[in-house]
C-alpha positions as CSV (number, residue, x, y, z in Angstrom):
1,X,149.0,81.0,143.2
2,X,151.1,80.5,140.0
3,X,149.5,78.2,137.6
4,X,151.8,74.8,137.0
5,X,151.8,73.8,133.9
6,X,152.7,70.3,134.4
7,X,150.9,67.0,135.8
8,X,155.0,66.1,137.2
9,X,156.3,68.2,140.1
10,X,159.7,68.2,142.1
11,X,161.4,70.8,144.4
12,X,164.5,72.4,143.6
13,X,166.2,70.9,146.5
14,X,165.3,67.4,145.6
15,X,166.1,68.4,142.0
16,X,169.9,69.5,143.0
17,X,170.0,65.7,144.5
18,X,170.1,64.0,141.3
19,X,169.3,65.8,137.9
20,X,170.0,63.0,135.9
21,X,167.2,60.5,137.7
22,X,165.0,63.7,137.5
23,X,165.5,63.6,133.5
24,X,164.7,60.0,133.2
25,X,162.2,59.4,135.5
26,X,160.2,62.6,133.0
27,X,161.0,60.4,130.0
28,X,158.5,62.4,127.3
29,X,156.8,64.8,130.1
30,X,157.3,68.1,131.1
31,X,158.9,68.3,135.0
32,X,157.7,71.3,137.0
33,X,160.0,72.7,139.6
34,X,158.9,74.2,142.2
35,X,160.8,76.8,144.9
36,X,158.8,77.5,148.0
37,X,156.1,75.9,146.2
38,X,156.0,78.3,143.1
39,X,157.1,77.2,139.8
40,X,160.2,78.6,139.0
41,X,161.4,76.5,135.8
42,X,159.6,73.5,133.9
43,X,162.3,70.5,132.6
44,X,161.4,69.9,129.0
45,X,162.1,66.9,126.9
46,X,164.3,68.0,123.8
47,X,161.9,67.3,121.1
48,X,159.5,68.9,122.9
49,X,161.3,72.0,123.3
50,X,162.6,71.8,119.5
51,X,158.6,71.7,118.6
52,X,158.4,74.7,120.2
53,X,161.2,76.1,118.4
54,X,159.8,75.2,114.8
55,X,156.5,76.5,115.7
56,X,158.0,79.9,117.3
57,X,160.2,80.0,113.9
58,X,156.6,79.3,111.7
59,X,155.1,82.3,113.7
60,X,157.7,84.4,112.8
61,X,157.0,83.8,109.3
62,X,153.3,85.1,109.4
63,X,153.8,89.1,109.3
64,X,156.4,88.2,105.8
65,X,153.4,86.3,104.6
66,X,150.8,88.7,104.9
67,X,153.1,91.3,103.8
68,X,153.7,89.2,100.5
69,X,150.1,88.2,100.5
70,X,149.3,92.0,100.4
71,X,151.8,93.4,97.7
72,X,150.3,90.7,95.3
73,X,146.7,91.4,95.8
74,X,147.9,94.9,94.8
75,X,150.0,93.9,91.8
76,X,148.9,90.3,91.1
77,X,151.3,90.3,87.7
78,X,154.4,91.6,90.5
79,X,155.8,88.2,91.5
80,X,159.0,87.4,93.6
81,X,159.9,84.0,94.2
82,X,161.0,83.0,97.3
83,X,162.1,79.6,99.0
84,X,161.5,79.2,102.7
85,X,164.3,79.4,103.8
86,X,164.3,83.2,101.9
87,X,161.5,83.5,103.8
88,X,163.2,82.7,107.3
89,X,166.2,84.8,106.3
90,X,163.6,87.8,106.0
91,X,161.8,86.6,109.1
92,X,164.6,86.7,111.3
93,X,165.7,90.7,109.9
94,X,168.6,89.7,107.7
95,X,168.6,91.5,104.6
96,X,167.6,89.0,101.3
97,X,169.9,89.5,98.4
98,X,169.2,86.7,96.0
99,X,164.7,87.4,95.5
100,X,164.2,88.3,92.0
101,X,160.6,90.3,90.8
102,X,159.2,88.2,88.1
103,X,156.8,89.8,85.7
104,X,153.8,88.0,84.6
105,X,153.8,87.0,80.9
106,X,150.1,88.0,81.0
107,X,148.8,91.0,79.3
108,X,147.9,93.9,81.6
109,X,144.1,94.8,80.4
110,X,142.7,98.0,81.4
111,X,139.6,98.6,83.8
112,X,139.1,97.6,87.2
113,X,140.0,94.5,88.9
């Protein structure tokens, strides 16, 4: 059996009765609905599903940040700037045009690091 991932359950057929009572009877929880008994779509409330959204956008964000994280532990004086929203831009695959390196005023000294 499918897992249901909800403590609310309706069928489809007494979904198609009346959505809207379905929606505010939920209030703030999630509504699964079920089709011969297996889920077949969960009703989420909006700022629920817009959670999701933000934290599905902030996962996007983690390759960029280890890729940045990276280049400066290789060139720690190699700096580029970037807002988040650069950051999303670069997350979602458009190409950035406005990041601009910034070199360190520091003094490169020689040996390891």
């Amino acid at each position: 059996m499918d897992a249901v991932l909800a403590e609310t359950s309706i069928g489809i057929t007494e979904l198609k009765k009346n959505p809207s009572a379905v929606i505010r009877d939920a209030g703030t929880d999630t509504v699964v609905v079920l089709h011969h008994n297996k889920p077949s779509a969960y009703l989420v409330p909006a700022s629920t599903y817009e959670a999701l959204m933000d934290v599905l956008d902030d996962l996007q964000l983690i390759p960029v940040v280890r890729e940045r994280i990276a280049s400066w532990q290789a060139d720690p004086d190699h700096v580029i700037e970037m807002s988040r929203a650069e950051l999303e831009v670069i997350a979602r695959g458009t190409p950035l045009k406005s990041a601009k390196p910034r070199t360190s005023t520091k003094s490169r000294t020689g040996g390891a690091r």
